[in-house]
C-alpha positions as CSV (number, residue, x, y, z in Angstrom):
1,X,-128.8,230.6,186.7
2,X,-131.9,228.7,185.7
3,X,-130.8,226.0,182.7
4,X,-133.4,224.0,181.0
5,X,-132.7,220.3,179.8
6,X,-133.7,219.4,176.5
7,X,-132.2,216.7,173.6
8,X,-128.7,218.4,173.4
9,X,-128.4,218.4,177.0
10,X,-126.9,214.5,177.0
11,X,-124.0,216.0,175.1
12,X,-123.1,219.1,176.7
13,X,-120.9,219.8,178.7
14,X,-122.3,221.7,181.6
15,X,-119.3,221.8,184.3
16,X,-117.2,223.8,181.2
17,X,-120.0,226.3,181.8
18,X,-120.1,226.7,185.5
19,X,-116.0,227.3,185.0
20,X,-116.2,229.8,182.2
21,X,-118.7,231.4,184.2
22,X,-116.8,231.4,187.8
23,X,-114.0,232.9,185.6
24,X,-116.3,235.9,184.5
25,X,-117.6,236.0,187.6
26,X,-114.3,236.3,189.6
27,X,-112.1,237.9,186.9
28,X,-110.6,241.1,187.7
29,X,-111.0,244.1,184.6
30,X,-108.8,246.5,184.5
31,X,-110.0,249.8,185.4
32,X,-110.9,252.0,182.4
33,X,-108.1,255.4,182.8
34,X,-105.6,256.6,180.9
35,X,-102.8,256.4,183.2
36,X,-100.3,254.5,180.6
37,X,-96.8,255.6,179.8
38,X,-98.1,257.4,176.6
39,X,-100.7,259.4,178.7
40,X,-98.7,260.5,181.3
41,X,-96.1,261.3,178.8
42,X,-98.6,263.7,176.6
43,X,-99.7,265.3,179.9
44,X,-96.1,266.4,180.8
45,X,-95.6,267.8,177.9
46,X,-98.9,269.7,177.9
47,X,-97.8,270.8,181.8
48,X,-94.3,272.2,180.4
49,X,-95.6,273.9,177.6
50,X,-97.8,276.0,179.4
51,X,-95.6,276.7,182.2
52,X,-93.6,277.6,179.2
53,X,-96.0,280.4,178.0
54,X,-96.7,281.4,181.1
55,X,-93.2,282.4,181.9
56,X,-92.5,283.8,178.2
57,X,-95.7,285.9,179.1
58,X,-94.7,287.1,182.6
59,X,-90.8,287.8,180.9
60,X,-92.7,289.7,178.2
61,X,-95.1,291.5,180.5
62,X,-91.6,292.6,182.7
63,X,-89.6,293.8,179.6
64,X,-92.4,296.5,178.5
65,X,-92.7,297.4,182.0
66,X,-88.9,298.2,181.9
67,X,-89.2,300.1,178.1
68,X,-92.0,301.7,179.6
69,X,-90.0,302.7,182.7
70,X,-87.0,304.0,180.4
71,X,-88.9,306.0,178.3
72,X,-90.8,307.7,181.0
73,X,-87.4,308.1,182.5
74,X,-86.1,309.2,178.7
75,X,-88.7,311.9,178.3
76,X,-88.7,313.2,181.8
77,X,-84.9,313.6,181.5
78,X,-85.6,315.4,178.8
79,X,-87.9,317.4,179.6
80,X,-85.9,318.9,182.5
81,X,-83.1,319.6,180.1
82,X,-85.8,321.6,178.1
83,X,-85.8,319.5,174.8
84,X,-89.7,319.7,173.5
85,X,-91.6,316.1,173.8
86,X,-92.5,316.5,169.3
87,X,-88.9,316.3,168.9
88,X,-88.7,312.9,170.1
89,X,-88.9,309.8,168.3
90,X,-91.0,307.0,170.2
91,X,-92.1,303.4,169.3
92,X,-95.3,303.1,169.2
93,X,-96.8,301.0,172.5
94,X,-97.7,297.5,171.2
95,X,-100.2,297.0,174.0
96,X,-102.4,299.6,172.5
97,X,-102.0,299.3,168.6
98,X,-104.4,296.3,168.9
């Protein structure tokens, strides 16, 4: 570091500034990341609400496979009994009324 003496040299105090600037020189920064208590805590709750939805989607994807199932099961048991298929009363399939 170059440092030019002039008039207000006499006065100042130049071993202050070779210590302030060894201290910014040798401090150590924290890194810049997100990883406090708060963070983390926000990410597991972000983590277990999707694993949330992604099991009430898989438990809702199995339950209208199994009403699907039983009213394929429903209708073919009736069909063998020889009750006609306009007599019966079906709920409409959710998948498709979108």
């Amino acid at each position: 570091m170059t440092m030019f003496f002039n008039r207000d040299t006499q006065t100042h105090d130049f071993a202050a500034d070779s210590a302030y600037r060894s201290y910014l020189i040798s401090r150590n920064q924290a890194p810049i990341v997100h990883h406090s208590g708060d963070m983390q805590w926000k990410r597991f709750r972000v983590g277990l609400r999707r694993m949330r939805n992604d099991i009430r989607s898989f438990l809702a994807a199995i339950h209208m496979a199994f009403v699907a199932d039983k009213m394929r099961r429903a209708r073919r048991e009736l069909a063998r009994v020889g009750v006609r298929y306009a007599e019966i009363s079906t709920l409409p399939d959710r998948r498709s009324a979108s």
